[in-house]
N, C-alpha and C positions, 0 to 999 in steps of 0.2 A: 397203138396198133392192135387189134384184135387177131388174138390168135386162131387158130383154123381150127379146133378141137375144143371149144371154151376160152374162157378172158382167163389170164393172169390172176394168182391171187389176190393181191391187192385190189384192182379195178372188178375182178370177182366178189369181194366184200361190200364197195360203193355202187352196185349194179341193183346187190342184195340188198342194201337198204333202199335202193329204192320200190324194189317188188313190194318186201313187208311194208312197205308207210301204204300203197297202193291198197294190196289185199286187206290190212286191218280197217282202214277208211270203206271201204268198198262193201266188206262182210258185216261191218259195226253199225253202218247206215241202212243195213236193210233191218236190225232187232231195236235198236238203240231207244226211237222212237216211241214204242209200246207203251213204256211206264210214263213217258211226259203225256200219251192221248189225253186223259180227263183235263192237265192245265193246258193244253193248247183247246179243246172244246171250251172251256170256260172264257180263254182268253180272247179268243174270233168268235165267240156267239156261234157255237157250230152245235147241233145235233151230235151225237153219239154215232149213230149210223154215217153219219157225214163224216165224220173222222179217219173212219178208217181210212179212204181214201188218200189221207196221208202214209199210207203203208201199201195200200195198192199200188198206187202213181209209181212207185218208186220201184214195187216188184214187178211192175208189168213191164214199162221201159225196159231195166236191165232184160229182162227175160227175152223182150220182141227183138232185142239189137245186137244180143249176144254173138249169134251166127255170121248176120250181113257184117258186124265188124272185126270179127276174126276172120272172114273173108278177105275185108277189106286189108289188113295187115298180112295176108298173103300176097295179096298183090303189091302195096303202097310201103311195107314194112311194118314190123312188130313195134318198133319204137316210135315212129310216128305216130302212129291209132293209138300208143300206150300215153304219150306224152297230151298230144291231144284230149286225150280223157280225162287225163289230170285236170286240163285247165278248163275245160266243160266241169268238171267235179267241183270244182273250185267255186266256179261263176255260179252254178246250182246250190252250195252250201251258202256264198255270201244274200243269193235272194232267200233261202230256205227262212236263214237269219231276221231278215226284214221285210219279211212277207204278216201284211194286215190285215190278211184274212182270209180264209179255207180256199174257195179257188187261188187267189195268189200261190198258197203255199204247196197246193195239190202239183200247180203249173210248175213252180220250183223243185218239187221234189222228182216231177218229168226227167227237169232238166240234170240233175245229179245221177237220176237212173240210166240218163244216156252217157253220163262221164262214167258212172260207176260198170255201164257194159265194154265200155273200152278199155279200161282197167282189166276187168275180169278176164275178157275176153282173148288177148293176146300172152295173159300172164304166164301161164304153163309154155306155151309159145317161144317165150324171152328165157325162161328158165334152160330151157333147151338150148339153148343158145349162151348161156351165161357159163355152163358146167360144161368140162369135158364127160365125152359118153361116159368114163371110167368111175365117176364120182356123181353122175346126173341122179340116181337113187337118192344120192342125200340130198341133192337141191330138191327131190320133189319129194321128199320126207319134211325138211322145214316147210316149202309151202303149205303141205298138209296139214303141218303141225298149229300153221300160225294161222288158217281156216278155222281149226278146230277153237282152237282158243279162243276166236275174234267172236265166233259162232254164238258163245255160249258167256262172252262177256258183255253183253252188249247192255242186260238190265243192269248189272251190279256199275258200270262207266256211270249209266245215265245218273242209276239213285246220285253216285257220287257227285254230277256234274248239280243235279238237281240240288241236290241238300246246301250248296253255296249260290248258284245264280238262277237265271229262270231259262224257259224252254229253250228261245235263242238260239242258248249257250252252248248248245247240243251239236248244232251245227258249223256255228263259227269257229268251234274249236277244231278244225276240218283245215279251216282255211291256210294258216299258216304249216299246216303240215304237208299241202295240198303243196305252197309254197316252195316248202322243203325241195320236195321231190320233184318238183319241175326243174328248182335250179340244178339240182344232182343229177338226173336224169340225161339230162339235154349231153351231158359230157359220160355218162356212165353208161348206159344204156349203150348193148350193140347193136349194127344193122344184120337185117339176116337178107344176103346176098340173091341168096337160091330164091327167087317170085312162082309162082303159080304162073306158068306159061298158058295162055286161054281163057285165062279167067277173066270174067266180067260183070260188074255191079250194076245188075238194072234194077233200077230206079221202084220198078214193077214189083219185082221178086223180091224185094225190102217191105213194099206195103204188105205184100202179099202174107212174107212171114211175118209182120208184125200183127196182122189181122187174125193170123192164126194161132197165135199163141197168145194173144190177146182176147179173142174170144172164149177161147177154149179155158185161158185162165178164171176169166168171169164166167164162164158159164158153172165150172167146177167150184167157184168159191161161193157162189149162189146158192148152189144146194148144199153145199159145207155148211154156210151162213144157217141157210134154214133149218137143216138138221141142229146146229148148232142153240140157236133159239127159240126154236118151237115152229113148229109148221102156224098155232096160232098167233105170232107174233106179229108185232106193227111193222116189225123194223127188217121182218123179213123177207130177201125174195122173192117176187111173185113166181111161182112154179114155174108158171107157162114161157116167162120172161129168163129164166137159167137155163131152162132145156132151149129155148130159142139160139142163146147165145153160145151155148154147147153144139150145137147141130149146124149152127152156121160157122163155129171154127173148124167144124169137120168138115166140111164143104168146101168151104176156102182150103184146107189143107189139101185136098186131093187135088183142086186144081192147080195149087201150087208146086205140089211134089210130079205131075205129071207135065207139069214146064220144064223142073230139074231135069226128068230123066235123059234128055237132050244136052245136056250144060255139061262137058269136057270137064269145067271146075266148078261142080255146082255150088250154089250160094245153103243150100240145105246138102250136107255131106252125104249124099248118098253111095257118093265112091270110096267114102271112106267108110260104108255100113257093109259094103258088099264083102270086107274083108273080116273073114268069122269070128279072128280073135277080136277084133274092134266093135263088134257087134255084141259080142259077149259081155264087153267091159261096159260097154252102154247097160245094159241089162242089171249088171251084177251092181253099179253104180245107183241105178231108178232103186233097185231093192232094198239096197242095205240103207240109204238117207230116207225112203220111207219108214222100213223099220226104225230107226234113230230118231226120229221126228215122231213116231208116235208112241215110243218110248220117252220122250226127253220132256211132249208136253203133258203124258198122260200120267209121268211119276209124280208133281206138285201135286196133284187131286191125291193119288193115293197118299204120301205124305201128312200131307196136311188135313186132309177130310178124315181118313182112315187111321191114322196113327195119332192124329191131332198135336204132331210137331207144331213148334213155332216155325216162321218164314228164316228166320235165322238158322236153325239148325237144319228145317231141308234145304236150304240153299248149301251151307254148307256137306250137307252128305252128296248133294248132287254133285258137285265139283271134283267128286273123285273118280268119275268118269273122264269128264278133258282131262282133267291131271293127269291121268295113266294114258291119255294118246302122247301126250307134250312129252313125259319118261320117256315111252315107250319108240319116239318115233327115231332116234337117233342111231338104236339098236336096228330097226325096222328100214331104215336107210343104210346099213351097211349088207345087211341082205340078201338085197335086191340084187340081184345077176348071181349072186351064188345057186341059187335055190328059184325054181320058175314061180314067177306072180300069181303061175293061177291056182297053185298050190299053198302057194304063204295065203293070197288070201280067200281060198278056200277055207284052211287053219281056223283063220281069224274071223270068219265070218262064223265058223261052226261052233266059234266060243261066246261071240255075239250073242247066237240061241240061245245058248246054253247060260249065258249070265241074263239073259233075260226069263226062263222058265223058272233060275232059282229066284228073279225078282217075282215072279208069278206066284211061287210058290212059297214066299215069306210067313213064317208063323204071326197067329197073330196080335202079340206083344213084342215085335224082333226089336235085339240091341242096334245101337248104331254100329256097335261089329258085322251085327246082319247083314245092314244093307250095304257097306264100307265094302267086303268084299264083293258084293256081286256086283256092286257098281264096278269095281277094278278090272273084273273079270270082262266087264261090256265095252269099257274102255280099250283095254289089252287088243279085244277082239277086233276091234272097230278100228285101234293102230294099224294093225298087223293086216287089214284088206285097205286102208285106203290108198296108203303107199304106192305100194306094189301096181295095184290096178289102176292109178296115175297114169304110174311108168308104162305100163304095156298100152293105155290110150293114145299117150305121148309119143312112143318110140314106136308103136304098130303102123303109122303114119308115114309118108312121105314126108324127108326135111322140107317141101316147098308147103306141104299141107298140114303143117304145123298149127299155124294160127286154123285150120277147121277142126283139127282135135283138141284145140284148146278150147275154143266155142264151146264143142258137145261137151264137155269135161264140166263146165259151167251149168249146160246146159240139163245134163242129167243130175245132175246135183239140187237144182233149183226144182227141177221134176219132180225127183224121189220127196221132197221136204213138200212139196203143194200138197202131194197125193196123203203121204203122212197125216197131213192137217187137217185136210178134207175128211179121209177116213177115221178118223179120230172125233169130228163135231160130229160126222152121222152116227156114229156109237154114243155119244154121249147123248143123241136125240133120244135115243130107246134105252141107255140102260145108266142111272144116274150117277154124274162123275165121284160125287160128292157118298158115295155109300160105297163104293169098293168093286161094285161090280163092272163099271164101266173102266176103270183104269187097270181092271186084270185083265178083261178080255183085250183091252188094247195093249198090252204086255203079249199075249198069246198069239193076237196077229201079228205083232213085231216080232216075234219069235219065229214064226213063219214064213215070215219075207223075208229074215236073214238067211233059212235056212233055204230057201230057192233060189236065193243071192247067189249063198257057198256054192249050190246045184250048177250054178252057170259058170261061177271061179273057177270049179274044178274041169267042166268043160273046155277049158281054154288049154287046157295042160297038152291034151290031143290035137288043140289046132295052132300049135303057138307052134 
């Protein structure tokens, strides 16, 4: 029997395991892939540029369905759309497996990206519903925590999965975990009672949003691409064909957001944007995962081109960033309702800058003590705002519009890290990653997103 304030400890614990198999499956399948691209090209006779595709397929599904299916668990339940997506997850990882070649496996990786939005989608949603109000900080401190992690394990899994079997193996090993959590799930997972009264999924406003963030995705990873390879290259987007597909997701988008305005429960939260503090947390989210993302991919260059580490030793000095969120987030979860979120992470986002200006500012022969602390310090910073500003997306919401802050919660997250990436290949078009200059400057604008991040954290204090 589910208690009216959160589950029971016990049934609390088997609820948790199912979140964390979910989110680590969900987070690990979007990085995982990366280092098997060249033996999956080899192994399907696929192009280099054709491969990515294995890593679009996958971030574009999740991204287009994130909303329509945290909608949809407003209406239908959090547990249903959450179990459901297991077994889409599931069915997607055993074709990923046995796919013979690049479409097949593109079409597979669709299909996981629609299990992996259902996942996503609902999961803050379920968490809310697992914790009583009094201890919900910590539940969405471990969420946090095990994002973070999953985030940033996903090469180090593969090399290991690699170094014993082949590509496959990357996937199937999915399945029986997928497994797991269905069987636990079905009994662990609670209902959430309270539905979205009005709410309704057309069919329309699905395409609608898929087409727009879908475009919008490729049109920005287009001229990411380009910047990223030379406007001379073969393999890159033709101009005219990125700005096409940039300009027609904006078109789509207006008409789709001026369907919403009408919609009681819209399927794009706009009822949930009109309320400031949640508007703010949307903001302060897009900023600070840009900055992290173009700090996280632009440190390897400096590293290795500029200090001319081995892979082994930056990989390991990079790790002391997640390591200080995983420390940090336990602290970071007890917090939470002592002290207002937009002040913690304000805090935190302001040491974010600040552990980024001293990575900017690294002498240049630095020990590994150099960068050890200023990683700790980015880490700390980047604990101490994600937490918090969870909880205030989460709790700013109506209990029935749960699963639509859970959506944007996903949603900005996956936002902040595009834009990260994008803006980081156009810098490297103009300034070389490989010589130092391109991986400071993108330290500098990372440093600057955190700190308009903090700018919107601290706004929340007055409207919370």
């Amino acid at each position: 029997m589910i208690a009216q304030d959160g589950l029971p400890t016990r049934e609390r614990l088997r609820a948790l395991v199912v979140i964390v198999l979910g989110i680590v499956m969900a987070v690990l399948d979007g990085t995982i892939v990366n280092l098997a691209l060249p033996d999956i090209t080899r192994a399907l006779n696929a192009s280099a540029a054709q491969s990515i595709w294995v890593i679009n397929a996958y971030q574009i599904a999740t991204l287009a369905l994130l909303l329509p299916l945290a909608t949809l668990g407003d209406i239908v339940g959090y547990r249903r759309v959450y179990l459901v997506g297991m077994a889409v997850f599931a069915v997607g990882s055993v074709a990923c497996s046995m796919a013979e070649s690049l479409p097949m496996l593109a079409l597979a990786r669709v299909l996981q990206g629609i299990g992996a939005a259902g996942l996503m989608s609902v999961n803050a949603a379920l968490v809310r519903l697992i914790y009583p109000a009094r201890m919900l900080g910590r539940g969405i401190a471990i969420n946090s925590m095990v994002v973070a992690t999953a985030s940033v394990a996903g090469p180090s899994l593969a090399a290991g999965i690699l170094s014993v079997g082949s590509w496959p193996w990357l996937f199937a090993i999915n399945v029986p975990l997928a497994l797991l959590s269905l069987w636990l799930g079905r009994k662990a997972l609670p209902v959430n009672h309270a539905k979205a009264a009005g709410a309704r999924f057309s069919p329309l406003d699905v395409v609608l949003n898929g087409l727009m963030f879908g475009l919008v995705f490729l049109g920005i990873d287009g001229l990411g691409a380009r910047g990223d390879a030379g406007a001379g290259s073969s393999t890159a987007t033709p101009l005219w064909l990125a700005l096409s597909e940039l300009v027609a997701g904006l078109v789509v988008g207006v008409v789709y957001v001026r369907r919403q305005l009408s919609e009681p429960v819209p399927l794009f939260p706009l009822d949930l944007l009109r309320i400031p503090v949640f508007a703010l947390s949307m903001g302060t989210s897009v900023g600070a995962f840009c900055a992290q993302t173009l700090a996280f991919v632009g440190l390897p260059f400096l590293l290795l081109g500029s200090y001319g580490m081995s892979h082994l030793t930056a990989g390991l000095l990079l790790t002391a960033w997640p390591l200080s969120i995983v420390v940090m987030a336990p602290l970071v979860g007890r917090l939470i309702g002592r002290y207002p979120g937009g002040l913690l992470g304000g805090i935190g986002l302001g040491l974010l800058s600040l552990g980024l200006v001293a990575l900017a500012l690294l002498p240049a022969q630095p020990s590994n003590a150099d960068i050890v602390w200023r990683m700790v310090v980015c880490g700390l910073g980047f604990a101490l705002f994600q937490s918090p500003n969870n909880h205030i997306i989460i709790t700013s919401a109506p209990p029935h519009r749960s699963g639509g802050a859970s959506g944007m919660l996903g949603t900005a997250r996956l936002t902040g890290q595009t834009l990260g990436a994008v803006l980081l290949a156009i810098i490297f078009s103009f300034l070389a990653p490989n010589g130092g200059q391109g991986p400071l400057f993108a330290l500098w604008l990372a440093a600057g997103f955190a700190a308009v991040a903090g700018l919107c954290s601290a706004l929340r204090i007055r409207n919370s």
